[in-house]
Each structure stands twice: as C-alpha cells, then as structure tokens.
C-alpha positions as CSV (number, residue, x, y, z in Angstrom):
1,X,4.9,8.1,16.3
2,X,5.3,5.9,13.6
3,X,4.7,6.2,9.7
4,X,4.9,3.5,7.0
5,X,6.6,4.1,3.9
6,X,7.2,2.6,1.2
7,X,11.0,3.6,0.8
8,X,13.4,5.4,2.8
9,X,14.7,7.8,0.8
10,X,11.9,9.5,-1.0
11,X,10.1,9.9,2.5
12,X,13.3,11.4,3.9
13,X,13.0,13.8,0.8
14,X,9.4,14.5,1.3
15,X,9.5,15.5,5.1
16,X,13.1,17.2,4.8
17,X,12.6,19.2,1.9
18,X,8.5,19.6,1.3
19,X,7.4,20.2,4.9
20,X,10.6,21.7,6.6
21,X,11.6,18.4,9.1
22,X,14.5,18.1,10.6
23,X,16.4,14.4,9.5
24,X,17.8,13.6,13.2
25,X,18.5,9.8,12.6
26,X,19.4,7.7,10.1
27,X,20.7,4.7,11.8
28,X,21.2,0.6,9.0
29,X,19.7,-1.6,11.4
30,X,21.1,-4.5,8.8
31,X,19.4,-6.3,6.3
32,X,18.3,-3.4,4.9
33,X,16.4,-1.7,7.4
34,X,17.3,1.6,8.7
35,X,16.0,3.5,11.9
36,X,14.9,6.8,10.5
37,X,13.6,10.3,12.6
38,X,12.3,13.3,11.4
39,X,11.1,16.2,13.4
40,X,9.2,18.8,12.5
41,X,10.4,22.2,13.1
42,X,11.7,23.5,16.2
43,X,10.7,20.0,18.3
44,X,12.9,18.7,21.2
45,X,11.1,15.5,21.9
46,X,8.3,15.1,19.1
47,X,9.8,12.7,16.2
48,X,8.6,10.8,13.4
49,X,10.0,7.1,12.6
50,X,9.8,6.6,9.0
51,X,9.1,2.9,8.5
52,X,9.9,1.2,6.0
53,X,7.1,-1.3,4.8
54,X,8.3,-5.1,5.6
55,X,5.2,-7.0,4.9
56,X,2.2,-6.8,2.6
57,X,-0.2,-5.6,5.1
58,X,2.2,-3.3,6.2
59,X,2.3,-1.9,3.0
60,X,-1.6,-1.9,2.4
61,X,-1.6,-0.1,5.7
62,X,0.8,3.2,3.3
63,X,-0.8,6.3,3.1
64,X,-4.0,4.9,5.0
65,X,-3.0,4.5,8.4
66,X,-6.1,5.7,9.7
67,X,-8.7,5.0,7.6
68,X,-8.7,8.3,5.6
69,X,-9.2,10.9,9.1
70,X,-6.6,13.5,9.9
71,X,-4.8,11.9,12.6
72,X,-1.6,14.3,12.3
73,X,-1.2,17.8,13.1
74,X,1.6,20.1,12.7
75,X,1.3,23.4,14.6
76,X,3.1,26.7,13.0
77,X,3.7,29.9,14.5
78,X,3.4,31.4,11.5
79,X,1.1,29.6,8.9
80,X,1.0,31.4,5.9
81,X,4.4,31.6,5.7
82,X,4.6,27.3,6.3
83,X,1.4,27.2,4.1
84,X,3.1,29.0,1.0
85,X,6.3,27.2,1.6
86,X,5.0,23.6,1.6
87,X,3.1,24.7,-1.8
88,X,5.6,25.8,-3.5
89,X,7.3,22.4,-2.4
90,X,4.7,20.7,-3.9
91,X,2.4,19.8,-1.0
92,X,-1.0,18.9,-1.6
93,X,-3.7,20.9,0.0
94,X,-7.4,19.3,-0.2
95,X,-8.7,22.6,0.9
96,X,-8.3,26.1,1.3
97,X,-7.1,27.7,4.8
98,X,-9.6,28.2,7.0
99,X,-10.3,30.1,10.5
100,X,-12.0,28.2,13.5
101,X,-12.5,28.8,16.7
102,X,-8.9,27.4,17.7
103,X,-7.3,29.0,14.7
104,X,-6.2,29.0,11.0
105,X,-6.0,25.0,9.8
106,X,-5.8,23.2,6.4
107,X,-6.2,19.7,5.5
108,X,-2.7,18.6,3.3
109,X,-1.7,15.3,2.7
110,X,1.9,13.7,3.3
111,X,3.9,11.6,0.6
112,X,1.8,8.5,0.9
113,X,-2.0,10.6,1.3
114,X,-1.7,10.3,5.2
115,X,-3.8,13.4,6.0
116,X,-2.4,16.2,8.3
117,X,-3.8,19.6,9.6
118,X,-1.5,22.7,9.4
119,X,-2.1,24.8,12.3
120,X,-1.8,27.7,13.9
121,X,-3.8,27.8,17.1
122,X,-5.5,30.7,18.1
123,X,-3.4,33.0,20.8
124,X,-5.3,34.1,23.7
C-alpha cells in the first residue's frame, strides 16, 4: 500500500509518533528519494510506503487519494486506549466513536486528510 506525501520527514513523524507505527525502512534511493515503511502496530507483513510526491499530479493526488471515502482501516485490540492515545497526539477525529454491528469505529484523518477508520471489530 502506498501513500503520497508531501515530505518525508513529517509523514515519518505523523505515523511514528501520532498513530503508534512502527518506521521499518528508510532506505536514499538517490536523488533525493528515499524508500520509506511504516507499520502499524504489531504487523508482520502489512506496511505502508510513504511516497514522496515527484510530480504535480502526484501531489494533487495528497491527502485525496480516494476521492474523500475511507479507504484505510486500522484495527485495535483495544480502541479506547488507541483512540485516547492518537488524540492526545493530535489526531483528528471527524466523529465520535461509534458501535456497529462489526464493532467500535471512528472516522480520523491522517497527516494529509486521507480518511481512516479506527477499529475494533466485534469478538464473537
């Protein structure tokens, strides 16, 4: 999965410290571009290359990637703790938690507006 960005750096920042990823690469490619992972917490084989913007329409694409729909999720085991932590981090929420059928889920938005669900699925 990829993500444009518009610098390296402050998406490292925003995924390390706000939402609790894990920074497992951070590769120069040359020329100024680097090969950058995240993972959220706990994954073995779900990453996140943070790519920098090399093109105007790459960068018209920040924050927008899919036309303003959730297209990311981020499942917690334990959400109000993840919820309370990402607030205080400065995470912004468009809605309070909620309880559906599959669980507890609210809407936040990344660095760049890309929207996201936190969620903890319901157990059986």
């Amino acid at each position: 999965m990829t993500v444009v960005v518009r610098d390296y750096d402050e998406a490292i920042a925003f995924y390390v410290n706000a939402m609790g990823f894990t920074l497992r690469e951070d590769t120069p490619q040359g020329d100024g571009k680097r090969w950058v992972v995240v993972t959220p917490p706990g994954a073995k084989e779900t990453g996140i290359l943070l790519a920098k913007a090399a093109t105007a329409e790459q960068e018209s694409r920040i924050g927008n990637q899919t036309g303003g729909r959730v297209s990311l999720f981020l499942n917690t085991e334990d959400f109000d703790r993840d919820h309370t932590r990402m607030l205080t981090a400065g995470v912004t929420f468009e809605e309070a938690p909620r309880h559906e059928p599959y669980g507890t889920v609210a809407v936040f938005h990344d660095l760049y507006g890309n929207k996201w669900d936190l969620l903890q699925p319901k157990t059986p």
